[in-house]
PALUM-662286 format. One line per field, with one value per residue: residue number from 1; y, x, z of N, C-alpha, C in turn. Coordinates in steps of 0.1 Angstrom, whole numbers. Each point is the difference from the previous one (the first is absolute). Layout:
N
num <- (NUM, ...)
nyy <- (Y, ...)
nxx <- (X, ...)
nzz <- (Z, ...)
cayy <- (Y, ...)
caxx <- (X, ...)
cazz <- (Z, ...)
cyy <- (Y, ...)
cxx <- (X, ...)
czz <- (Z, ...)
This chain:
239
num <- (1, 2, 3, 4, 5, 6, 7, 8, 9, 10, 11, 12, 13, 14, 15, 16, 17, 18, 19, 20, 21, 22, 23, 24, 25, 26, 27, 28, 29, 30, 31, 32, 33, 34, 35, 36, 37, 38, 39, 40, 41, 42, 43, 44, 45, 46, 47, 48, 49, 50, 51, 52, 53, 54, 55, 56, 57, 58, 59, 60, 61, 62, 63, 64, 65, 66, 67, 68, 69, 70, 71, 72, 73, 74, 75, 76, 77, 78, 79, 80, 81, 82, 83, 84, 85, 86, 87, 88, 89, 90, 91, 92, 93, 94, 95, 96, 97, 98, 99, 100, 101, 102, 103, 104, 105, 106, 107, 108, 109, 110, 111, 112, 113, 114, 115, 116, 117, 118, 119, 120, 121, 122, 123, 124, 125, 126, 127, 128, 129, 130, 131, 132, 133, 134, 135, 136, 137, 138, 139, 140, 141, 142, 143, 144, 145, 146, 147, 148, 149, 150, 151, 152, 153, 154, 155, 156, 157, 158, 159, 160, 161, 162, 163, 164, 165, 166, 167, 168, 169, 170, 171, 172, 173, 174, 175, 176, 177, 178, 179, 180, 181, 182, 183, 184, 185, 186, 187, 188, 189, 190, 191, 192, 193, 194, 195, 196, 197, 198, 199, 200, 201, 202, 203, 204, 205, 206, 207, 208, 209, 210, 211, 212, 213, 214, 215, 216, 217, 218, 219, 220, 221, 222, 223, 224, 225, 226, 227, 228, 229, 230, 231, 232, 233, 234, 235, 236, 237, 238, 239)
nyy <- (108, -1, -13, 4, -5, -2, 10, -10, 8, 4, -12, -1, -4, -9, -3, 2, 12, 8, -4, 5, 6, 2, -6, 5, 9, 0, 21, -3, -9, 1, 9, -10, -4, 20, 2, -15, 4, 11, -4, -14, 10, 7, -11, -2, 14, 1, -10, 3, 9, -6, -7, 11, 6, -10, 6, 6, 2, 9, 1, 5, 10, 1, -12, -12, -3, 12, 6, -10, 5, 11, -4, -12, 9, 14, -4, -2, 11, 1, -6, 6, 12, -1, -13, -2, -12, -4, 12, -9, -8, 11, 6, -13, -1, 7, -3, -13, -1, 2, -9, -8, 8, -1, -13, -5, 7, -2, -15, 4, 8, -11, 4, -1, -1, -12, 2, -10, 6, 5, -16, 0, -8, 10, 15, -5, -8, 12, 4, -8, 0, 14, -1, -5, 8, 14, -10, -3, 12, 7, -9, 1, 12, 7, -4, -13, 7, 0, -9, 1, 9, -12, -1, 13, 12, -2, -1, -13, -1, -8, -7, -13, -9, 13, 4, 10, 6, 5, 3, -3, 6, 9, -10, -1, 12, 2, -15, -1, 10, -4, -13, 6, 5, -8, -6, 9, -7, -9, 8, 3, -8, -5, 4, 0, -8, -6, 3, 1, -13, -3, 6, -6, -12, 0, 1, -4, -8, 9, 2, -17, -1, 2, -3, -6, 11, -7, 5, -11, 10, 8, -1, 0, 7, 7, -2, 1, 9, 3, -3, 1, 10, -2, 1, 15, 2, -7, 3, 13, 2, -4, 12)
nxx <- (-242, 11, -4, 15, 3, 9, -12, -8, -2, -13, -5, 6, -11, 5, -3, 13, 1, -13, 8, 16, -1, 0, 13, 4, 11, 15, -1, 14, -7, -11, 5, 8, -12, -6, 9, 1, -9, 0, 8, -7, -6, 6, 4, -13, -2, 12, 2, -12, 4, 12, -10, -9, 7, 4, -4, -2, -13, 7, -4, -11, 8, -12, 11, -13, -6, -5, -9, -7, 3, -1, -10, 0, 0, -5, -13, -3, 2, -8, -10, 3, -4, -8, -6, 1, 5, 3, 2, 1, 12, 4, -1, -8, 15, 12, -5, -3, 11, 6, -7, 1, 11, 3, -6, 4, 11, -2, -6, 10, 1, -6, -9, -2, 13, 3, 16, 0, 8, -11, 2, 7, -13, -2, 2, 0, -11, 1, 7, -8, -14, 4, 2, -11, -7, 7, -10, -11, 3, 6, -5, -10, -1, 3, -13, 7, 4, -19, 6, 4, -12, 0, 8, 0, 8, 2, 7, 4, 5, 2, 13, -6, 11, 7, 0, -8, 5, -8, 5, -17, 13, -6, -3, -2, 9, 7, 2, 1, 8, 8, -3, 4, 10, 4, -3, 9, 4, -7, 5, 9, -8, 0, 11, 11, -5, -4, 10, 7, -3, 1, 6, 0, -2, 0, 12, -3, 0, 9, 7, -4, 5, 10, 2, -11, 2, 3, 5, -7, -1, 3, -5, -9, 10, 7, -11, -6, 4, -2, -13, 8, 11, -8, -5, 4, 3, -16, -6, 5, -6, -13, 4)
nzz <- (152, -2, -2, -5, 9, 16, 1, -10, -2, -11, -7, -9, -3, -9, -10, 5, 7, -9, -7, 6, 1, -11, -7, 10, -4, 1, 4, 8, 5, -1, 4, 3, 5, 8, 12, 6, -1, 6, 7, 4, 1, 6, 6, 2, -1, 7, 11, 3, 4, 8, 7, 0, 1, 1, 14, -11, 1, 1, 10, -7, 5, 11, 5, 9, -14, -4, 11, 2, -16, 6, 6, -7, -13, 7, 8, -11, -8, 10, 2, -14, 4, 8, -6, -11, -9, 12, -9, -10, 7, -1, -9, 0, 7, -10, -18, 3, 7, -10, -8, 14, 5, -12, -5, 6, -3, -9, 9, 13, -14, 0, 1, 14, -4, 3, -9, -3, -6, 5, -4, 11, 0, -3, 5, 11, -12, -9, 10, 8, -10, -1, 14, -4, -11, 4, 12, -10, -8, 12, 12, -9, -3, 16, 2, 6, -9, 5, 10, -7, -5, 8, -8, -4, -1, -9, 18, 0, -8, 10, -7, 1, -3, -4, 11, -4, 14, 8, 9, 4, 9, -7, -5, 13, -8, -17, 1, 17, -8, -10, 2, 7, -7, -2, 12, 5, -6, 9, 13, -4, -3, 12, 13, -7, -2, 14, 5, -15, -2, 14, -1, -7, 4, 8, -14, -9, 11, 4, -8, 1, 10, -1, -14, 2, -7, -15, 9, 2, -14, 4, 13, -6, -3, 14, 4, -9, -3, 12, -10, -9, 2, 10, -10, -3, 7, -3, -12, 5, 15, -9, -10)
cayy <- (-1, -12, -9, -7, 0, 7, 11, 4, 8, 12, -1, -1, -13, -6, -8, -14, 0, -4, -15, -6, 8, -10, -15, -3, -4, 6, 7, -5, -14, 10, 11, -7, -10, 5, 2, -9, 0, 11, -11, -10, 6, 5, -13, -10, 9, -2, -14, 0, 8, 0, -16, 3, 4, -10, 5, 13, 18, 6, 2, 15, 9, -4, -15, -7, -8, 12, 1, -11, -5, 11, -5, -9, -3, 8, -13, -13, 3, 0, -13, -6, 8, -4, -8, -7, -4, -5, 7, -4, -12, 2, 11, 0, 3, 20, 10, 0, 11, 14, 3, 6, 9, 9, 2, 3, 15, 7, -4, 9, 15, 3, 6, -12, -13, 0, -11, -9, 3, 6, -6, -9, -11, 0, 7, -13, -8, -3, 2, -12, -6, 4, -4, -15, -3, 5, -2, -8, -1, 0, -17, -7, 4, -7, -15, 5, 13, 12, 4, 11, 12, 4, -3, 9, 0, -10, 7, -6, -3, -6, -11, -11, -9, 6, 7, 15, 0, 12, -2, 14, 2, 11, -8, -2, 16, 1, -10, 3, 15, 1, -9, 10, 11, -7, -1, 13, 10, -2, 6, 12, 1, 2, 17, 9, 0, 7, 17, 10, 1, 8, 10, 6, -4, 10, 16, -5, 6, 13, 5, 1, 7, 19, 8, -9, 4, 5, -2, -13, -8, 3, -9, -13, 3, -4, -12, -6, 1, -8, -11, -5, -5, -9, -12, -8, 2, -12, -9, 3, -10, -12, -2)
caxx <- (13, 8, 1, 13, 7, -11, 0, 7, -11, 5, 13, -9, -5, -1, -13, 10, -2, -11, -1, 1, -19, -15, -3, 6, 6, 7, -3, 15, 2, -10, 12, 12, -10, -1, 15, -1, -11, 7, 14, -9, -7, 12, 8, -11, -4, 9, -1, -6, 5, 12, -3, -7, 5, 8, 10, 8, -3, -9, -12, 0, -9, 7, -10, 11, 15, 12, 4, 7, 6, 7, 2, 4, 12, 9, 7, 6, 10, 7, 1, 10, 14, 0, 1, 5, -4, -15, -12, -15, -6, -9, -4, -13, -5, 1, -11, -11, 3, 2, -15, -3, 5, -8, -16, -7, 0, -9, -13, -4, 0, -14, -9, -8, 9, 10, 4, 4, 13, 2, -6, 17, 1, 4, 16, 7, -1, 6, 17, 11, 5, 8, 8, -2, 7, 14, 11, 3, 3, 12, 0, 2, 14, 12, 3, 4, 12, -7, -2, 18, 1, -6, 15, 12, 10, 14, 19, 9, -7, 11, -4, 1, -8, -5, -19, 3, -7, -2, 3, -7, 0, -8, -13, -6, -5, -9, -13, -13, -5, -5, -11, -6, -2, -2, -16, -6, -5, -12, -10, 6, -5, -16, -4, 1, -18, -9, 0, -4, -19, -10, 1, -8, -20, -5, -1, -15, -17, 0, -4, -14, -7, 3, -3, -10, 4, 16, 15, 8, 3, 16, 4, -5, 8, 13, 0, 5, 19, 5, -3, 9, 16, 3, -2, 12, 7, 2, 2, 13, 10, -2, 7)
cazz <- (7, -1, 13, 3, 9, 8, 0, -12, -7, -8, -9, -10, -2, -12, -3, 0, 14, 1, -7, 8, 13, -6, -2, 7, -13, 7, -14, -12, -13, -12, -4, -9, -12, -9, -5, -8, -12, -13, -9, -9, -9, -11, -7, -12, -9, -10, -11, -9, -13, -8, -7, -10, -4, 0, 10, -6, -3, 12, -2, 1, 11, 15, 6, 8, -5, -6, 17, 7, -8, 0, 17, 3, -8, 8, 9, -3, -4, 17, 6, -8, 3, 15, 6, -11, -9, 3, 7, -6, 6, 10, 1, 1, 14, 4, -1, 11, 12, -6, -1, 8, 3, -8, 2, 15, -1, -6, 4, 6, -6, -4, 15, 3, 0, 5, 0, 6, 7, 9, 16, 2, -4, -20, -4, 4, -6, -10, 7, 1, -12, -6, 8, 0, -16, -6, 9, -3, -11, 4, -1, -13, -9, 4, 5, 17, -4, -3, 12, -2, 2, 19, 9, 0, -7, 2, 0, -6, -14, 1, -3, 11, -12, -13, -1, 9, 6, 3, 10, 3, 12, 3, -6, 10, 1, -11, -3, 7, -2, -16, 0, 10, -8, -11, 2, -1, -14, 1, 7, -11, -13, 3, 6, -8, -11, 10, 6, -14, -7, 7, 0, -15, 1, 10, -1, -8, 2, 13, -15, -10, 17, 4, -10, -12, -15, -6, 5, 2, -11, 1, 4, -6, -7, 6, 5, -11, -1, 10, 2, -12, 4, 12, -4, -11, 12, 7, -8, -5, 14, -2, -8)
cyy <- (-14, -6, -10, 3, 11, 15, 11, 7, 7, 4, -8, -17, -4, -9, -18, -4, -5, -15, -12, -2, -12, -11, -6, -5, 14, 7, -3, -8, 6, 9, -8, -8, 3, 4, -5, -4, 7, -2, -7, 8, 7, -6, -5, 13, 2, -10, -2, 13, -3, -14, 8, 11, -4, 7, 8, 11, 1, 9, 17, 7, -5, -11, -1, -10, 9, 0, -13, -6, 12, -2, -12, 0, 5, -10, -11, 7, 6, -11, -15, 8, -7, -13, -7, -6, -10, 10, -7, -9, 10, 15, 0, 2, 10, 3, -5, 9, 15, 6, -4, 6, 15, 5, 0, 13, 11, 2, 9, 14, -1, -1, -12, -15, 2, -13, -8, 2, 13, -6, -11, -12, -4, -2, -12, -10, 0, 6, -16, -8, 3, -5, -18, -4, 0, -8, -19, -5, 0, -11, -4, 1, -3, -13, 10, 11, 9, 7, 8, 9, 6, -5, 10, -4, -15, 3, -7, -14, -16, -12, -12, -9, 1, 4, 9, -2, 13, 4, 15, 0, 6, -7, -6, 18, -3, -7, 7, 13, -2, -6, 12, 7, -6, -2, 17, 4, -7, 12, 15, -1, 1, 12, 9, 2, 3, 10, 10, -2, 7, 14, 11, 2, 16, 12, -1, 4, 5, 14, 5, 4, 12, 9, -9, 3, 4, -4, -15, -9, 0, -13, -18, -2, -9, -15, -12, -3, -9, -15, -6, 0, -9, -18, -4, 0, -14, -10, -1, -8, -16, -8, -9)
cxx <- (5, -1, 7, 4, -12, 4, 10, -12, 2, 14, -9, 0, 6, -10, 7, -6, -16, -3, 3, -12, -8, 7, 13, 15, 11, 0, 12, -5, -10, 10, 4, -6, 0, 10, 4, -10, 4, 10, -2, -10, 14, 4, -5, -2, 13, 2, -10, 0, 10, -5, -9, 10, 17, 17, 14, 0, -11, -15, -3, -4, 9, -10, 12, 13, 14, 9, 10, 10, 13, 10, 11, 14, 12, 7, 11, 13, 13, 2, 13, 16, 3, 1, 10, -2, -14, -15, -14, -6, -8, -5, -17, -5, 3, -11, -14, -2, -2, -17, -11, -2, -6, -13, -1, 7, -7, -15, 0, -2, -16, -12, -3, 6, 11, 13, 10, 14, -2, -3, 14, -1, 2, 12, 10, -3, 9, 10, 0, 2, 11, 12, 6, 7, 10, 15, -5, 8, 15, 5, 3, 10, 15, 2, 2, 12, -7, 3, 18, -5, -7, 17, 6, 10, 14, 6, 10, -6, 14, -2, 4, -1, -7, -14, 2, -13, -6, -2, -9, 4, -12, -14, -4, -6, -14, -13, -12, -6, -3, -15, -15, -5, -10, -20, -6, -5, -15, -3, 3, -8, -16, -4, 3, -14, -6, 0, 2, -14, -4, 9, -3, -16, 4, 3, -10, -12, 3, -2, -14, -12, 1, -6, -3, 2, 12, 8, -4, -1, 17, 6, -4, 6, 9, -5, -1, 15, 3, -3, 0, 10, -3, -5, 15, 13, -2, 8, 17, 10, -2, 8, 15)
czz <- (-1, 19, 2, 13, 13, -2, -15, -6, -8, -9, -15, -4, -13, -4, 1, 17, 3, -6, 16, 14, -6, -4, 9, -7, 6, -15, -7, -8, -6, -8, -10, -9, -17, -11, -16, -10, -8, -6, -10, -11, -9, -8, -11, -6, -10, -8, -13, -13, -5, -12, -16, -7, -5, 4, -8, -3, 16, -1, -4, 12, 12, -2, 11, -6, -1, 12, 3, -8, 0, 18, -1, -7, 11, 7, -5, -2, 14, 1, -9, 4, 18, 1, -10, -12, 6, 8, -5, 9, 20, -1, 1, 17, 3, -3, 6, 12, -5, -1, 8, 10, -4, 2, 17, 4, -5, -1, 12, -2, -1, 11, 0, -5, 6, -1, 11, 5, 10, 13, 1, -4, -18, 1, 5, 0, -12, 0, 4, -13, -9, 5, 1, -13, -4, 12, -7, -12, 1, 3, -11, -5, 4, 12, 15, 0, 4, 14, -1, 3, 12, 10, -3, -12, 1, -4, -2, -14, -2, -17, 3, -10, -13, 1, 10, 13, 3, 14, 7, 16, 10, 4, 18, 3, -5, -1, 4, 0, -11, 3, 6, -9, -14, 1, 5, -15, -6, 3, -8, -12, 4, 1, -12, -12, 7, 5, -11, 0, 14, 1, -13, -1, 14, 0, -10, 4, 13, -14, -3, 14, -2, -13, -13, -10, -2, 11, 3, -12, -2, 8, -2, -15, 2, 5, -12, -1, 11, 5, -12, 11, 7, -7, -11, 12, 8, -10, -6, 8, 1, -13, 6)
């Protein structure tokens, strides 16, 4: 029985959870370690094929290069329609997010693991990054202009000296709600990964409780599916 919290019992252990018991190590950050290994292994197994095979003919059959080479084009080719002519300069943070997301979804379909986005401190780790990046790149891009689109509409557009002014009346309404709204979508991006993945994982294994054969391949089906969307869904809002 899992010995999280008082009077929690009889609920199923992960080998992330037993790791934590013995080397005293919170089972998230093992979770995500892993997460990330598997990343770093992806990465070097492609790289190194596309290097011996001199990255133009693809490989025969199913490999992980065919997959991730099938995975990333998709993206890119979003990620070029969404963000712009500058999707190259950051698309290494959509699809970092995008993959693992992934793998820590898909890490919980299998017995006895369990990933890392089913615990708030992931999911709102990498909601504020996302959050941090895309509100830096907006600085960048328009300088102190970035803060226009937290003052409301502007209703008179006067010119003074041959330079147009924009006159946001509305902007003591707007500011302090937009801004509001604006740091809610930390918490919109968190709950929305966390509450699909735990609600998926628990029709999962209430499934694989009630009737052990055939019917919860159906559903580890669906949870696949759903734990693909919710990773391209992060990676689409981070776009």
């Amino acid at each position: 029985s899992r010995r999280r919290g008082q009077g929690r019992t009889n609920e199923p252990v992960s080998v992330f959870e037993l790791l934590e018991f013995a080397i005293h190590v919170p089972w998230v950050a093992i979770s995500a370690s892993l997460s990330a290994l598997i990343m770093i292994f992806a990465g070097l197994r492609v790289h190194s094929a596309i290097a011996a095979g001199g990255g133009v003919l693809p490989e025969e059959g199913f490999s992980i290069r065919n997959v991730l080479e099938v995975v990333v084009e998709q993206l890119v080719d979003l990620a070029e329609m969404t963000i712009g002519e500058d999707y190259r300069r950051y698309f290494p943070v959509v699809g970092t997010i995008f993959l693992f997301v992934l793998i820590s979804n898909v890490m919980s379909l299998f017995p006895g693991l369990l990933g890392s986005t089913s615990d708030v401190n992931t999911t709102t780790a990498w909601a504020i990054i996302a959050f941090g990046v895309y509100n830096f790149v907006g600085v960048k891009t328009h300088g102190w202009k970035y803060i226009y689109q937290f003052m409301g509409p502007s209703i008179w557009n006067p010119k003074i000296g041959g330079k147009t002014w924009h006159l946001r009346l509305l902007m003591p309404l707007f500011l302090p709600l937009e801004i509001l709204l604006h740091f809610a979508r930390i918490i919109t991006l968190s709950v929305r990964l966390l509450a699909n993945m735990f609600a998926d994982h628990l029709v999962v294994m209430t499934w694989i409780g009630l009737v052990p054969v055939l019917v919860p391949a159906i559903f580890l089906g669906l949870g696949l599916l759903v734990s693909f969307l919710q990773a391209f869904v992060f990676a689409l809002l981070t776009m």
